[in-house]
C-alpha positions, -999 to +999 in steps of 0.1 A: +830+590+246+828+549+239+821+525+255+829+493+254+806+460+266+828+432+267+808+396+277+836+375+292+810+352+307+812+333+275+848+329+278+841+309+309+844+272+310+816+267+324+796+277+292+822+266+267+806+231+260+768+239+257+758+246+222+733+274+213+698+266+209+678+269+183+645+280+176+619+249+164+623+213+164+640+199+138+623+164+129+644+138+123+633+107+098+648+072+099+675+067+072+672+037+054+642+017+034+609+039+036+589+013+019+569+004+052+562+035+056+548+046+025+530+012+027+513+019+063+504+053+049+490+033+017+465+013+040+457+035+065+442+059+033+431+030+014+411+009+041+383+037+052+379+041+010+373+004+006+353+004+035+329+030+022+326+018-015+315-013+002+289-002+023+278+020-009+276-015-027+259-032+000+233-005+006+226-007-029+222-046-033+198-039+000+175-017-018+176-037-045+164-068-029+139-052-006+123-038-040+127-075-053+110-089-021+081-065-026+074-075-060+077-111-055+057-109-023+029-091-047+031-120-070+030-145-043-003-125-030-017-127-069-010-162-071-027-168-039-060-156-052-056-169-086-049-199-069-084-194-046-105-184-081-094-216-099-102-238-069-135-225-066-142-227-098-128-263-099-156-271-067-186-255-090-174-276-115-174-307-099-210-293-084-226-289-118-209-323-127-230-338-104-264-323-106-259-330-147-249-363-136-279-367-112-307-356-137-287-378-165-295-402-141-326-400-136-334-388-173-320-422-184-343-443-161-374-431-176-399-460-191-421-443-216-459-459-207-463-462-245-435-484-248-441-503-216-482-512-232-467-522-264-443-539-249-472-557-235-494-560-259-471-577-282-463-606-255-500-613-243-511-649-255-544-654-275-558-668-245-549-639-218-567-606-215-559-579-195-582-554-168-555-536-154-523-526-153-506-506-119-474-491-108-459-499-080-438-472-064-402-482-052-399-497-020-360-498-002-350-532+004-338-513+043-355-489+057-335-458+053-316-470+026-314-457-014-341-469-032-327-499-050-348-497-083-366-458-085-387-472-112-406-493-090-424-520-108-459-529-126-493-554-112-507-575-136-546-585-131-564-603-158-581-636-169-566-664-189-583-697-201-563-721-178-534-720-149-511-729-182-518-699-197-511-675-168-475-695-165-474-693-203-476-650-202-455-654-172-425-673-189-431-641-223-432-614-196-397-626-182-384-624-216-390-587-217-361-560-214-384-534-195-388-562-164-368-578-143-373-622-154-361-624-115-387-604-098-415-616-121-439-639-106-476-652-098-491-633-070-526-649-070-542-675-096-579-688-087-608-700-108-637-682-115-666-673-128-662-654-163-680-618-160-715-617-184-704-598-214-723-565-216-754-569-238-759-603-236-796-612-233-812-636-204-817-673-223-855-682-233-854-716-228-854-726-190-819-746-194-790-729-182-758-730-200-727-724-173-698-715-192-666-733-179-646-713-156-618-690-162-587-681-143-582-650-124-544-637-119-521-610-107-486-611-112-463-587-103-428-573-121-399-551-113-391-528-139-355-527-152-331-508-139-313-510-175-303-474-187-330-464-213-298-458-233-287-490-233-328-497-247-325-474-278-330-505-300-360-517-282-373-479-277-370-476-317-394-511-320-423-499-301-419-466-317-405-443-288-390-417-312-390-392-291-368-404-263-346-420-287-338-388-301-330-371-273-306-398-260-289-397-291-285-359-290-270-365-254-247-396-262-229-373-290-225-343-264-211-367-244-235-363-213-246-399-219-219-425-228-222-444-258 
């Protein structure tokens, strides 16, 4: 009616000193400090956080300066052609400084004829007359060369009453500020007959009267290469008012230097 299952194996020595196993594996941690443990798990966390909010930080300060380098490259770009504008204007600057300067030049080499005849006028002796008067054009002292005086210079032809008075005009003429004294001198001086004044009538009588002889001349002069400026008193005596004025309007815009 019952049974009755009874193991005796376990009653054997042979099993008597192997404990029972058990399902799972127990895990087993070290006893003592856990400080370096909690620390290593500290790091190992911490480290790949650091790491990223740095390369979130650098990324950012990348950007940053790319977009700084842009700008400043744009700048650099502006200020190259600002740079390019004020040097160009600078060269048309100098340009125009120098045409001004070139027809100041030339404007303050100008001998008004009207001043140059009174000029004259006033210093011929009594006993000098004038025919003509001629301007010489400018001749370069070496061929290919600047001219050395652009105002070229004036011949004299006339008669005077004796060889003193041709050296007489010739001393006043050196004493003028429109001629050079050192390039003033006596080309040609020769006695001869004085021309029949116009009108005259043939003598009745059969004696002829032969009037003494005159001297014919030609001297030649180098103008002055003074600046007309530097002539306004002059100018003002044989009544150049124009010119005068005109330098004076350009000495107080400072074209012309006082």
């Amino acid at each position: 009616m019952y049974s009755l299952d009874v193991n005796f194996l376990k009653d054997r020595p042979a099993y008597q000193g192997k404990p029972e196993r058990k399902a799972g594996i127990a895990l087993k941690f070290p006893a003592g400090n856990l400080t370096p443990v909690y620390v290593g798990v500290g790091l190992g966390v911490g480290l790949p956080v650091l790491l990223g909010i740095s390369w979130w930080f650098l990324q950012g300060k990348i950007v940053e300066l790319q977009a700084k380098a842009t700008e400043l490259d744009q700048e650099s770009k502006k200020l190259d052609t600002d740079i390019g504008n004020i040097t160009k204007i600078k060269t048309e600057t100098i340009a125009m400084k120098a045409e001004t300067q070139a027809l100041v030049s030339v404007f303050d080499q100008i001998r008004p004829w009207s001043a140059m005849l009174q000029d004259l006028r006033d210093r011929t002796p009594a006993a000098v007359q004038i025919e003509t008067i001629k301007q010489l054009p400018p001749v370069a002292v070496v061929a290919g060369q600047p001219l050395n005086n652009p105002a070229g210079g004036l011949e004299i032809t006339g008669l005077a009453r004796s060889y003193n008075d041709v050296n007489d005009f010739l001393l006043i003429l050196q004493q003028s500020q429109f001629l050079k004294s050192t390039e003033s001198r006596i080309l040609t001086a020769t006695l001869v007959d004085p021309p029949l004044t116009p009108g005259a009538g043939q003598p009745t009588t059969d004696v002829i009267i032969k009037p003494p002889q005159v001297v014919k001349y030609t001297i030649q002069s180098t103008m002055s290469d003074v600046p007309a400026s530097s002539l306004i008193q002059e100018l003002e005596k044989k009544g150049t008012i124009g010119l005068v004025t005109r330098i004076r309007s350009m000495q107080q815009t400072g074209v012309i230097p006082k």
